[in-house]
N, C-alpha and C positions, 0 to 999 in steps of 0.2 A: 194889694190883696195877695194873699199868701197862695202860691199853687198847689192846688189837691194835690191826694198822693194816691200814688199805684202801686199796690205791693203784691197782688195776685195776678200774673200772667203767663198765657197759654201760648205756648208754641205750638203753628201749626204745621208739622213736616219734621222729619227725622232724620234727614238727610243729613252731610255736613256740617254746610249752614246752619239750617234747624237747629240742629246739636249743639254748636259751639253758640250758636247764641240764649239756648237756653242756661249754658255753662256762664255764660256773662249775667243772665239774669239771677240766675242760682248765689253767684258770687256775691252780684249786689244787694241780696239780703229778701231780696223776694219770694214768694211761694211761686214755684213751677213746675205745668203739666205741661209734658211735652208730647202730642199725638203724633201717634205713627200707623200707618197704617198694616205694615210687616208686623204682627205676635210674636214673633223671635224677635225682632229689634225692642221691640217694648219690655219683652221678657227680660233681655240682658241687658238692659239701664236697671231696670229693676233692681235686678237680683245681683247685677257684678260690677254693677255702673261703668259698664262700656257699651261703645256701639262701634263693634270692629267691622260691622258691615261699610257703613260710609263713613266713619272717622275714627279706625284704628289706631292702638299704641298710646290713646290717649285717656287715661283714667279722668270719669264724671264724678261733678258733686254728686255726693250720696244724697241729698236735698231733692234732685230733680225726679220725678215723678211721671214715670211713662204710662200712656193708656192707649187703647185703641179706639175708644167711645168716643166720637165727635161732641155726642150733647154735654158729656163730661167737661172736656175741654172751653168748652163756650160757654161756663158760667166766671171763668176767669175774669177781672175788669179789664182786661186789656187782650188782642190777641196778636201775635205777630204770626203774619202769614208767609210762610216760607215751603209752598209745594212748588212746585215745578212754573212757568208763565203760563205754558199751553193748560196746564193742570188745574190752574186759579179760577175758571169759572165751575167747573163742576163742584171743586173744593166750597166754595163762597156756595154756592146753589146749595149744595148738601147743610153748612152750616146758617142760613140766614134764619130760617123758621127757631132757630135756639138762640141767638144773640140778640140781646137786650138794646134796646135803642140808645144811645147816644154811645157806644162802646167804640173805643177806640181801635179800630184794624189796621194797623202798620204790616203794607207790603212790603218784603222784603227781599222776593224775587225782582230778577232783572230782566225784562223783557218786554216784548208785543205781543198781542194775542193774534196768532198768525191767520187766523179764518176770517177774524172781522176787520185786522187793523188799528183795533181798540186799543189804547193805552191800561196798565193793570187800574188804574185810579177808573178808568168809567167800566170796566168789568164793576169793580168793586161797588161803583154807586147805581149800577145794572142789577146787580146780585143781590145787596143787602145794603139797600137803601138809605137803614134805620144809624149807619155805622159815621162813627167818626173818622173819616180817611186819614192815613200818616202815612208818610214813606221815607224806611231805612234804606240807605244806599251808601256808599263810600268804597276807598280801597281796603281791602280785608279780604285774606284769604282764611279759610274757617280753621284748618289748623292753626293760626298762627293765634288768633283769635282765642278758640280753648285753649290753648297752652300760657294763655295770657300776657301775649309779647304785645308791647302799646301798639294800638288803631287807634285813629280818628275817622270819622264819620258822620254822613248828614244827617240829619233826621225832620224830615218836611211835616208842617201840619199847619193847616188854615189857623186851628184853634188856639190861638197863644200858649195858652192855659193850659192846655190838654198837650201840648208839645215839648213844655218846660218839666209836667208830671212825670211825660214819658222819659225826658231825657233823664230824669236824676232817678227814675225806676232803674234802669241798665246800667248808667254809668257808674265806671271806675276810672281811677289812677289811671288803668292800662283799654281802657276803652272810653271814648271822649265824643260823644254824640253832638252834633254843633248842632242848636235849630235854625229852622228858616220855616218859611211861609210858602216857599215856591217849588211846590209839591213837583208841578210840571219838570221845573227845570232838574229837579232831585229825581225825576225818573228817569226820563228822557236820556241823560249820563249817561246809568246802567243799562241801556236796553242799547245804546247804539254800539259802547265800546267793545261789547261782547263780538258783533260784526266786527269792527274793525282792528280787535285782537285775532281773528283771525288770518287776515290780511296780512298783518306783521309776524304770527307763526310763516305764515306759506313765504314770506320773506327770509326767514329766518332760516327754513328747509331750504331754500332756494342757493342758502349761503352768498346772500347778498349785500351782505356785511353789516356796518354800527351803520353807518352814513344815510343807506336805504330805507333802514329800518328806523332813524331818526326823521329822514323824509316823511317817511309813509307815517308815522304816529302824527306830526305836526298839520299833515294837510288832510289826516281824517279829523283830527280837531276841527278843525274848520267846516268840515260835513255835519260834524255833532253840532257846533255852533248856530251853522246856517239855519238845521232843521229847530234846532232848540228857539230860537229868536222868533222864527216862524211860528210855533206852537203856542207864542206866549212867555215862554219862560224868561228870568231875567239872567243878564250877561254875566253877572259874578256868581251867579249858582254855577253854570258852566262851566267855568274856573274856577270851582272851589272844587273840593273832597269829591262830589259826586260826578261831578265833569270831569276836567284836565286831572286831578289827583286820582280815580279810577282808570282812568285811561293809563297813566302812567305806569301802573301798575299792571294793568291787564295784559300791557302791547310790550313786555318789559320781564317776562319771566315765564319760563316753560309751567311751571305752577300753574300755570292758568289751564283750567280747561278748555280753554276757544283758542287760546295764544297755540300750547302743544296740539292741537288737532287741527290748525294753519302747519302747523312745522310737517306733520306728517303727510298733509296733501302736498303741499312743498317737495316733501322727498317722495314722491312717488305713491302713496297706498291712496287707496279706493277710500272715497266715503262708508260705504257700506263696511268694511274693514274696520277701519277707525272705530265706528260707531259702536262694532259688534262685540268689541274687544273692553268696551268700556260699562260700569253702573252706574256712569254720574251724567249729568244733561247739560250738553254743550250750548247754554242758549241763541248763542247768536248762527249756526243751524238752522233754528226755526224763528228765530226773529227776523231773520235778513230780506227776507223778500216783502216782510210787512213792513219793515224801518224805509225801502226803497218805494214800495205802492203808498205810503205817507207820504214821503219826501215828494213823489208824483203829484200827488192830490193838492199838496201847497207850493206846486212848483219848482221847487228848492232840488241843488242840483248835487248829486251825491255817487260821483262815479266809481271812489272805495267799494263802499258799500255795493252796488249795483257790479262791482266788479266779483265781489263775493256772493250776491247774492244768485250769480250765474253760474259759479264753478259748484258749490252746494244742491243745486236743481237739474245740474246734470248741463246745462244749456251751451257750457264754455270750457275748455279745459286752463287748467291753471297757467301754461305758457300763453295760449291765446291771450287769456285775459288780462296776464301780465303785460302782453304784446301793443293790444290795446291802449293802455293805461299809458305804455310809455310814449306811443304815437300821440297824443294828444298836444292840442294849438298851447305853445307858450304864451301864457298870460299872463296879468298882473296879477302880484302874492293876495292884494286885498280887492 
């Protein structure tokens, strides 16, 4: 049986991300609104097809269609949701009363939701019940993305059908959406490496060379791992694009917003500096101490992560924690 087709979809977020993937949907021949909630970012897609606030210097399809109306946005077939993690339930709560049942919602933020612990997939079946869950995740950074340099990418959805629609709605040449079934393990990826890009910045600040910083990426894999297996997920999602292939790139490039704001606590500056200085949402920040009270609740043993999610809360300073980590019993690799 032939897979439907999806030609009209809503970006929800305006952010980077948001942007560069409404640029990919643009590309691939689709109708796209892209909501924002900024009136001056909405204005100047409009009118100049830029958004120099969160992804300057980069000229937008004249195609894409910025609004600030949510119920607008939600008569799209399809929505990709890309606000902020912590941001994702009031967003979904504000739009559930407007989207039509069986709609396909591809999260496409990376995160926990820090209050409850929840993963974005049960916010989402919390929120707007009626919706078809999908999740985007892969290595991609959103400039690299709108300027159209190839990405691959996972793209999770229960529904066969509905995940084959979405992949050939956004794909191109230079963006390559793989599916899979295994929503969990396609989330799970993006919300832990963002902790444990940080980890590898404050390595990187620390000036503790390739060796460390190869260390430290390989045996957070293994924290992603432990917690992902745990959760359900299966083992080659982990190692695919949204697992080991995001990590690689997260723990691997100042680019990263969690990677460079590990570097800077690394060399010295205050969280609250870092953070003040910046417009864009470091998630693993505010996912870290939900990725470690998870890891808690299934046992699963995750001292990266819980080493970061101390120096971020104030509770450790970055030598301690360092200090810690390296004192720990030599054990077996597996």
């Amino acid at each position: 049986m032939a897979a439907k087709q999806i030609s009209n979809i809503a970006v929800i977020g305006a952010g980077a991300w948001g942007t560069a993937l409404a640029q990919v949907a643009a590309r691939a021949g689709c109708r796209v609104t892209l909501w924002a909630r900024e009136a001056e970012v909405a204005e100047a897609i409009n009118r100049r097809h830029v958004n120099a606030l969160f992804l300057p210097g980069i000229p937008l399809e004249a195609t894409i269609r910025a609004t600030t109306e949510m119920a607008e946005a939600a008569t799209a077939e399809a929505l990709l949701m890309v606000t902020p993690a912590q941001h994702m339930r009031r967003v979904l709560t504000e739009l559930a009363p407007v989207v039509a049942a069986g709609t396909p919602v591809v999260l496409c933020a990376k995160g926990i939701e820090q209050e409850t612990g929840k993963l974005l997939t049960e916010v989402l079946a919390e929120t707007v019940p009626q919706a078809q869950a999908a999740v985007l995740s892969g290595p991609s950074f959103a400039a690299e993305v709108a300027r159209g340099l190839p990405t691959a990418v996972t793209l999770a959805c229960a529904d066969e059908t509905t995940g084959e629609a979405l992949a050939h709605a956004i794909g191109l040449p230079t963006f390559r959406p793989y599916y899979s079934a295994d929503l969990t393990g396609a989330e799970i990826g993006g919300a832990v490496k963002n902790v444990l890009a940080i980890a590898c910045g404050i390595v990187e600040g620390k000036k503790f060379g390739e060796s460390a910083r190869a260390a430290l990426t390989t045996r957070g894999f293994a924290e992603l791992t432990r917690l992902g297996l745990a959760l359900g997920a299966r083992a080659e999602t982990l190692t695919g694009l949204s697992g080991l292939g995001d990590l690689i790139l997260t723990c691997n490039s100042v680019k990263s917003r969690n990677m460079s704001l590990g570097m800077a606590l690394g060399e010295g500056k205050t969280l609250d500096e870092i953070m003040g200085a910046r417009n864009s949402v470091s998630e693993g920040v505010h996912s870290a101490a939900a990725v470690v009270a998870l890891a808690a609740r299934h046992k699963v043993e995750m001292p990266i992560a819980e080493a970061v999610a101390a120096i971020v809360a104030g509770k450790a300073g970055v030598d301690e924690a360092i200090a810690a980590l390296l004192a720990r019993p030599i054990g077996r690799e597996n």
